[in-house]
Residue frames as qw, qx, qy, qz and C-alpha x, y, z in Angstrom:
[[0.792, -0.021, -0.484, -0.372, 22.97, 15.82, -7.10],
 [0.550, -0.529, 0.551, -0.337, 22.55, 13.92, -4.00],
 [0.172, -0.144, 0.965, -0.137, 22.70, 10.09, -3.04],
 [0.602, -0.128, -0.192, -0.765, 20.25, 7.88, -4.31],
 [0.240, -0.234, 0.846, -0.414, 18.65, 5.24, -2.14],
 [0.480, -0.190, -0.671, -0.533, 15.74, 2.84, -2.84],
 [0.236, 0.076, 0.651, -0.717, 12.71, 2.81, -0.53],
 [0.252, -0.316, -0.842, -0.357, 9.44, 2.10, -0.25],
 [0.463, -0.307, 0.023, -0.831, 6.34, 3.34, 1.18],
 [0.529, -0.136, -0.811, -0.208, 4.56, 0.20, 3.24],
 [0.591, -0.421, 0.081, -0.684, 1.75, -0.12, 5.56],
 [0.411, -0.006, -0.823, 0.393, 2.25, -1.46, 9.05],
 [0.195, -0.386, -0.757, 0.489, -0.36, -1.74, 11.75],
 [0.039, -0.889, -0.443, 0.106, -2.24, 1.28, 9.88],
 [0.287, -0.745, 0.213, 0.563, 0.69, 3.23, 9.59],
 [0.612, 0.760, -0.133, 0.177, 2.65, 4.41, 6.56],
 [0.750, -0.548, 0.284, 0.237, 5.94, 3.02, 7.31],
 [0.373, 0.864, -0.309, -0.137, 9.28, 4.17, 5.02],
 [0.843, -0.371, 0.326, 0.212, 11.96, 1.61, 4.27],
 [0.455, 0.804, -0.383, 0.011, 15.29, 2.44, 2.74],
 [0.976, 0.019, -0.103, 0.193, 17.61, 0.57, 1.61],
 [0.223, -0.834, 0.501, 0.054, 21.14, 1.03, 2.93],
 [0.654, 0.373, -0.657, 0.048, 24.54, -0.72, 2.04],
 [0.748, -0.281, -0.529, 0.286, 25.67, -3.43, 4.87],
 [0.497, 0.200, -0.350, 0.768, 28.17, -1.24, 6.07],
 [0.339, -0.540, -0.118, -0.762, 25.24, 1.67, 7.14],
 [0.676, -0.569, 0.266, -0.385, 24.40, -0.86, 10.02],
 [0.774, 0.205, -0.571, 0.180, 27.45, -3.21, 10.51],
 [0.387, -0.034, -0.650, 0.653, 27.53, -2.15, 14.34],
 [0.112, -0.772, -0.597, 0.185, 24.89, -0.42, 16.63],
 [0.292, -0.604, -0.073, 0.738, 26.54, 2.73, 16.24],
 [0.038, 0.084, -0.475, -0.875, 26.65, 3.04, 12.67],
 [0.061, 0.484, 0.684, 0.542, 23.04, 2.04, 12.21],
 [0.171, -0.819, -0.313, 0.449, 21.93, 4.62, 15.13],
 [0.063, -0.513, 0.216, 0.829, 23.98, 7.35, 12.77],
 [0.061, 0.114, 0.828, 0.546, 22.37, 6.17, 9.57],
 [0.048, -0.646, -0.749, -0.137, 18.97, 6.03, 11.02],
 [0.123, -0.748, -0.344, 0.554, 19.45, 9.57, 12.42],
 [0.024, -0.324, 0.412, 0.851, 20.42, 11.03, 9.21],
 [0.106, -0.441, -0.718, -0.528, 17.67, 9.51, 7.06],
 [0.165, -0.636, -0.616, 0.434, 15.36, 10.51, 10.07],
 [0.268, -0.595, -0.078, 0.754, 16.67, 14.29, 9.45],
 [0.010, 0.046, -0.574, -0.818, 16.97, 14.24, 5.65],
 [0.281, -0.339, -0.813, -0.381, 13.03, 12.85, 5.28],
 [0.405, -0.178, 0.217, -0.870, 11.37, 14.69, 8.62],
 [0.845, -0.217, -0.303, -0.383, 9.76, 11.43, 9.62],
 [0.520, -0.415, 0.718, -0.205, 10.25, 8.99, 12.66],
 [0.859, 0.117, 0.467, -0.173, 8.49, 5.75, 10.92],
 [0.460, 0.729, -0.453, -0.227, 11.39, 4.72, 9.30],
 [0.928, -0.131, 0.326, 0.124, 13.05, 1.05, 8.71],
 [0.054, -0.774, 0.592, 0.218, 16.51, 0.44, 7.52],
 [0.884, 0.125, 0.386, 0.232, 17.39, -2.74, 5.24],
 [0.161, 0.739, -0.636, -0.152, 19.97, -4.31, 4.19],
 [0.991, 0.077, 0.105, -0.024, 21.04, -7.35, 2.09],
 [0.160, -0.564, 0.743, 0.323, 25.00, -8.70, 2.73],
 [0.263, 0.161, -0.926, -0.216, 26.25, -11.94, 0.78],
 [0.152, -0.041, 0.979, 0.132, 23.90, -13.94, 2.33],
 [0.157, -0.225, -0.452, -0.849, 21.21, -12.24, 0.68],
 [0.348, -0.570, -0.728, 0.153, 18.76, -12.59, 4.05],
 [0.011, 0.754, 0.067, 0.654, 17.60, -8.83, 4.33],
 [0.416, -0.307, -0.558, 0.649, 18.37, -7.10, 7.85],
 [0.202, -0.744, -0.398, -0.497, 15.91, -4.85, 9.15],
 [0.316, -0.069, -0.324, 0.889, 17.27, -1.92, 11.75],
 [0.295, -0.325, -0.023, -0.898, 14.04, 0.52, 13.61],
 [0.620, -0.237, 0.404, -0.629, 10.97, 0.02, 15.93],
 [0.344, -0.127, 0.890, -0.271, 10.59, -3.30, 17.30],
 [0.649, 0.372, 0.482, -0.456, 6.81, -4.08, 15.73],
 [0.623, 0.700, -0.071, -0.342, 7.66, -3.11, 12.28],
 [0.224, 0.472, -0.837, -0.164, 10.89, -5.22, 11.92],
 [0.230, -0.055, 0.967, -0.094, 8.92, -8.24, 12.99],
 [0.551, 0.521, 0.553, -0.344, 6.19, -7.85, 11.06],
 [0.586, 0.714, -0.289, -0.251, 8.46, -7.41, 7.67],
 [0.314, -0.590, 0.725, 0.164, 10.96, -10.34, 8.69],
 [0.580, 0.222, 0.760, -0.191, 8.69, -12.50, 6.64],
 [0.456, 0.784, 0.135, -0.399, 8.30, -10.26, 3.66],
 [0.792, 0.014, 0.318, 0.521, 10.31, -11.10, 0.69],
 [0.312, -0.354, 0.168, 0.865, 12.41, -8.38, -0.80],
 [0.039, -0.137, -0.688, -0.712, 10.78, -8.96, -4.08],
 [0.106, -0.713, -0.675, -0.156, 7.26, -8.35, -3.09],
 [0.184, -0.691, -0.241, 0.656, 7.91, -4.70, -1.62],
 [0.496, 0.726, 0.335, 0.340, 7.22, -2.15, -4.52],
 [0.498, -0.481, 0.134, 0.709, 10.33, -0.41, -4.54],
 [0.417, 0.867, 0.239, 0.129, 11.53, 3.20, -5.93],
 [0.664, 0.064, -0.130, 0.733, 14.29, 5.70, -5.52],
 [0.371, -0.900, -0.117, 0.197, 14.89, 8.66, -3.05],
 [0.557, 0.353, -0.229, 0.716, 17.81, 11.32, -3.59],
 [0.578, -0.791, -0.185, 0.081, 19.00, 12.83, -0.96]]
């Protein structure tokens, strides 16, 4: 039984864009979220992937392609129709 992660399917620019949640730690430095994002990348066979994460001050942090983190910095957490991924 693997790891389980909550994500979400969501449509950017026409795309089908994947966003999983990760704990802080996953991208507390450029290095860890570059290893994070290359392992989900690997486990899921897909490039169009976003990373989030909410620390303490509960202000979500979005980690992947330029377009699609600025076009979800606006989105509240609670309106994305989250599920769960094992891996």
């Amino acid at each position: 039984m693997g790891q389980r992660y909550p994500f979400a399917n969501y449509n950017i620019e026409g795309k089908t864009v994947t966003l999983i949640m990760v704990a802080e730690a996953g991208i507390a430095t450029p290095e860890a979220a570059q290893q994070s994002m290359t392992a989900m990348k690997a486990r899921l066979k897909k490039d169009d992937i976003v990373l989030v994460a909410q620390g303490v001050s509960l202000a979500p942090t979005y980690i992947g392609n330029k377009s699609y983190v600025d076009k979800l910095k606006n989105v509240p957490l609670g309106s994305i129709p989250w599920g769960q991924v094992e891996m």
